[in-house]
LUMVODO-36631 format. One record per residue (C-alpha): x, y, z; residue in one letter. Coordinates in steps of 0.25 Angstrom, whole numbers, padded with zeros to 4 digits, always signed. Example, Ala and Ser with C-alpha at 12.3 -4.5 7.8 and 13.67 -1.06 7.14 Angstrom:
+0049-0018+0031A+0055-0004+0029S
//
This chain:
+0208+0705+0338X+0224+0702+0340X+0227+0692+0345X+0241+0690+0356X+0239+0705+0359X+0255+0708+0367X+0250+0710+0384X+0260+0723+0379X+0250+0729+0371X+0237+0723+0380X+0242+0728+0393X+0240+0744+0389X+0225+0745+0392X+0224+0758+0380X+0229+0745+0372X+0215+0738+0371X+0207+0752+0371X+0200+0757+0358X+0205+0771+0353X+0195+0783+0355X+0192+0790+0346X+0193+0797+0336X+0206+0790+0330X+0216+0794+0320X+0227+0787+0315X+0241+0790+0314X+0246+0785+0299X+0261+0787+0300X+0263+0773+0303X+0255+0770+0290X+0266+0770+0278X+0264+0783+0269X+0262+0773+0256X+0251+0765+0263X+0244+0779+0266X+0244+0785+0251X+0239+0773+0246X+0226+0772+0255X+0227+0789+0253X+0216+0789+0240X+0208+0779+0246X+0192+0784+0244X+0180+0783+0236X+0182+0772+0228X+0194+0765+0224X+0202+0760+0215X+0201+0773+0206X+0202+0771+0194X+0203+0778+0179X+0189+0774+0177X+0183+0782+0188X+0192+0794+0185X+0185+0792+0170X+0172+0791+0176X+0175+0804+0185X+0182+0812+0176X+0194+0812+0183X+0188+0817+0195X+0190+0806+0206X+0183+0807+0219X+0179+0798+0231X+0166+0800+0227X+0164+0794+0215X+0157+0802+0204X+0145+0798+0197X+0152+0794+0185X+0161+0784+0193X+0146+0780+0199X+0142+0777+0186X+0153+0769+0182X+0154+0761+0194X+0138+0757+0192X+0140+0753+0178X+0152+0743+0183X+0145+0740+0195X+0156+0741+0204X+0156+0737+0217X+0164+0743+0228X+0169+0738+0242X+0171+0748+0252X+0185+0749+0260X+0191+0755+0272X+0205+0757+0272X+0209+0755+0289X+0219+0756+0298X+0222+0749+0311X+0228+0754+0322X+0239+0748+0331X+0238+0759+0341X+0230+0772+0346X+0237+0785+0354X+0228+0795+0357X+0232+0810+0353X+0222+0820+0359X+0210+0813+0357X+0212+0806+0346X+0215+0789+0345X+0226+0791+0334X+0230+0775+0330X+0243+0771+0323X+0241+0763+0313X+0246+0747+0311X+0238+0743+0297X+0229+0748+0286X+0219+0738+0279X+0207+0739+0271X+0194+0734+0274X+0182+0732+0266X+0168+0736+0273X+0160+0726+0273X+0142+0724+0274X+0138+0711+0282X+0151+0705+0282X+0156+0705+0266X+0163+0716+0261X+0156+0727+0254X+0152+0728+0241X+0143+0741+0235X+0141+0749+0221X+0144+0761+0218X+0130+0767+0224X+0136+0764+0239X+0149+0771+0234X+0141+0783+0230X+0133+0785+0243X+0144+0781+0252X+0156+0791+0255X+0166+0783+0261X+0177+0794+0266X+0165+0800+0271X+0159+0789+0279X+0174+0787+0285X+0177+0801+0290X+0161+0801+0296X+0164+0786+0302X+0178+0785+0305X+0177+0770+0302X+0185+0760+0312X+0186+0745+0313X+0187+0738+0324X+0195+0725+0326X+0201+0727+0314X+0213+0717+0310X+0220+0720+0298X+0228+0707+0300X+0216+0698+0297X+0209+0708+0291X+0198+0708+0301X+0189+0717+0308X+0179+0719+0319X+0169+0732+0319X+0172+0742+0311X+0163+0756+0311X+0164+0770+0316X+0174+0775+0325X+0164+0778+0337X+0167+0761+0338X+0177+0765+0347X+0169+0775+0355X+0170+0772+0367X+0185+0768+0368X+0184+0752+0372X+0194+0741+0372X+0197+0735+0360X+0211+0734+0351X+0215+0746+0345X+0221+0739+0333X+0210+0733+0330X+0205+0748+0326X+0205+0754+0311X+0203+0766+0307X+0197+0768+0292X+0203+0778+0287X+0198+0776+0271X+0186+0770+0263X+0184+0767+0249X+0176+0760+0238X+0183+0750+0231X+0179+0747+0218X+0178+0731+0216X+0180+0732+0199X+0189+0740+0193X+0203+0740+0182X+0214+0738+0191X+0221+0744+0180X+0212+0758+0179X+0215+0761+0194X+0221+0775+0198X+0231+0776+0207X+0235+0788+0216X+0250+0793+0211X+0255+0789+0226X+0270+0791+0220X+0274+0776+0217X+0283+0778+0205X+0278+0771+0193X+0281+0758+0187X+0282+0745+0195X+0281+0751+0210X+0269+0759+0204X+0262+0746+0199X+0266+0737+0213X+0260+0750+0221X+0246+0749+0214X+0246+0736+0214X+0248+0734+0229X+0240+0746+0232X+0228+0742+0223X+0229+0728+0228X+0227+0733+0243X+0217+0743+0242X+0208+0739+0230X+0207+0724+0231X+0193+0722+0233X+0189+0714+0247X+0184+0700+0245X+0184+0697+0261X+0180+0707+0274X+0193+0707+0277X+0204+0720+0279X+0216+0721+0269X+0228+0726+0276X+0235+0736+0268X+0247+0741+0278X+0250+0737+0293X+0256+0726+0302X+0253+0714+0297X+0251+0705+0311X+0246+0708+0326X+0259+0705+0331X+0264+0717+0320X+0253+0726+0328X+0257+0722+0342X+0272+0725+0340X+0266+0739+0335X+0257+0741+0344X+0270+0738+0355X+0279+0749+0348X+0267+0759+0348X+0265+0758+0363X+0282+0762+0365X+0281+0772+0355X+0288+0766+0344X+0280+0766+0330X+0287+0758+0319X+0281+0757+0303X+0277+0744+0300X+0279+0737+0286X+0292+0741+0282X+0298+0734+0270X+0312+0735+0274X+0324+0734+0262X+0338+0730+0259X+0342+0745+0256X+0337+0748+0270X+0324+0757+0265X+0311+0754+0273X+0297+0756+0267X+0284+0755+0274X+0276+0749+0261X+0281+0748+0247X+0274+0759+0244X+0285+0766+0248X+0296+0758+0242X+0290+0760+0229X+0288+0775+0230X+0301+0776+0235X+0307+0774+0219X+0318+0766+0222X+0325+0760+0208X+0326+0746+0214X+0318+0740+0224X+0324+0738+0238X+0327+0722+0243X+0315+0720+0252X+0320+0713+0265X+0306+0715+0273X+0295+0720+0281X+0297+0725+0293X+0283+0722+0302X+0288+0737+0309X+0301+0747+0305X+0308+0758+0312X+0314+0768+0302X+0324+0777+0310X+0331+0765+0319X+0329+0756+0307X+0322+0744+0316X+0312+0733+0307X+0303+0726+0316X+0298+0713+0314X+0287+0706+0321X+0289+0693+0317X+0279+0682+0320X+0278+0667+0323X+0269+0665+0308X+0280+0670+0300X+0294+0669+0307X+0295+0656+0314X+0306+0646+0309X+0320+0645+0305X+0317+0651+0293X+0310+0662+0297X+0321+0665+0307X+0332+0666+0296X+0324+0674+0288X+0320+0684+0298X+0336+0686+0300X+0339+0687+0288X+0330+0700+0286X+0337+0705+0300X+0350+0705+0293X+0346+0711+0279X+0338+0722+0289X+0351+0723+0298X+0359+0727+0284X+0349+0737+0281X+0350+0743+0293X+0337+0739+0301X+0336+0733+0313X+0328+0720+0313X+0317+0717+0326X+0310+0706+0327X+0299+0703+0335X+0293+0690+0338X+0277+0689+0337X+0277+0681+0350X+0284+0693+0357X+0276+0702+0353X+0264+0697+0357X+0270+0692+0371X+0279+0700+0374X+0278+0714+0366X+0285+0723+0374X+0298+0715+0373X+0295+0718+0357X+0293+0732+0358X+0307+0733+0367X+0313+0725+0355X+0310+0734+0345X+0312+0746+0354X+0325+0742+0357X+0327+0742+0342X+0322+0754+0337X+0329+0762+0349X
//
């Protein structure tokens, strides 16, 4: 599925197995902002004062007749999408495959290759949360980086455990019916805590254009994560010595650290903070931004200066700059993973 894979990561037999199951996943690595905004994910989305209207102000996943009837007289169509999660790594506690996680995408379904479109009768025959939790949907081959997949169907796909790549597994972990026509302006939105006013109106607009921008093409829409392979090996690397960085930091001239921008603008701040940039992986206590810097995007003199000059703003903050070539860490990841070690103490 990856190509390049480190010999480091290869050489561990347990490397190239399929988890057993059943699975779980440890979200902590996930940032809380990313999480409460996939939380209210179900039945039918966006929700919308029309369909409270049309409810009498009771909303549920199942949509009432009333709602029925108002989406037949529109003729709405609906696509169905799973909210998925890949995983760079398993660790087996008791009997359990429990995976970290290294991105969340979305993925519409799809029926003979193009993605799906039904009416409001499949909605009303069809449970969604309820065909999840009977299912436990998984794909297979999944990369969030080209929005690609292989398989995807129940979890007994991995029974018996087999060889294959782990991160190519992910776990679906919500489903919902999103609406193809509705007013933008008439959607509800869950009070997650953004204050109101211009970090408000940036929130709902990230987050509608994430989750409820209908699918043109079969292909996944990564909502959070690494965003290359050589990202996931350099995780995958810190994993196996026991060292579990977050990943996506955004990383400011006042020295604050925030894993989205959820969380900088729930954090109420009067001004906002000088962005100097993303960390690909950040340690919080010793303060340690790593950066896994590839061939694509920082080859050059120019490139060379302007990495630098992020060192020594990050160096004025306090935080301590690795960089990590990608050609290292495909052919020699160990000497990576010793780097950042090192680093981090």
């Amino acid at each position: 599925m990856f190509d390049n894979r480190p010999a480091y990561l290869t050489a561990d037999p347990a490397y190239g197995r399929l988890p057993a199951t059943p699975l779980a996943l440890d979200l902590d690595p996930v940032p809380d902002w990313i999480k409460l905004s996939l939380l209210h994910l179900g039945g039918v989305q966006p929700v919308t004062g029309a369909m409270a209207a049309a409810a009498g102000g009771i909303l549920q996943d199942a949509p009432s007749e009333a709602e029925i009837e108002m989406f037949r007289a529109a003729g709405t169509r609906f696509q169905i999408l799973m909210v998925v999660i890949s995983v760079a790594a398993f660790r087996t506690v008791g009997e359990v495959s429990v995976g970290t996680p290294y991105a969340v995408s979305l993925v519409p379904a799809d029926k003979r290759g193009v993605v799906s479109d039904v009416d409001i009768d499949y909605v009303r025959q069809i449970d969604l949360e309820a065909y999840r939790e009977a299912r436990q949907p998984v794909f297979l081959d999944l990369n969030p980086f080209t929005g690609t997949w292989g398989l995807w169907g129940d979890a007994a796909l991995l029974d018996p455990p087999r060889a294959g790549w782990p991160d190519g597994v992910g776990l679906v972990t919500d489903m919902y019916y999103l609406q193809r026509n509705f007013d933008p302006d008439d959607v509800l939105m869950v009070d997650l805590g953004v204050p109101l006013g211009r970090a408000s109106l940036r929130y709902r607009r990230h987050r509608s254009r994430k989750l409820y921008t209908p699918f043109e093409e079969l292909q996944a829409r990564r909502i959070w994560g690494a965003d290359s392979p050589i990202e996931l090996f350099m995780l995958q690397g810190l994993l196996r010595e026991g060292l579990s960085p977050q990943l996506q930091m955004l990383l400011y001239e006042d020295g604050s650290a925030y894993p989205s921008f959820y969380d900088l603008m729930a954090a109420e701040l009067a001004e906002e903070p000088g962005l100097i940039t993303e960390a690909d992986m950040y340690f919080p206590e010793p303060r340690v931004a790593v950066f896994c810097d590839s061939r694509q995007h920082h080859r050059g003199q120019r490139a060379v200066e302007r990495d630098a000059a992020i060192d020594v703003r990050l160096r004025a903050t306090g935080v301590t700059p690795v960089r990590v070539s990608g050609r290292t860490i495909v052919r020699d990841l160990g000497t990576a993973v010793r780097s950042v070690r090192d680093a981090v103490g």
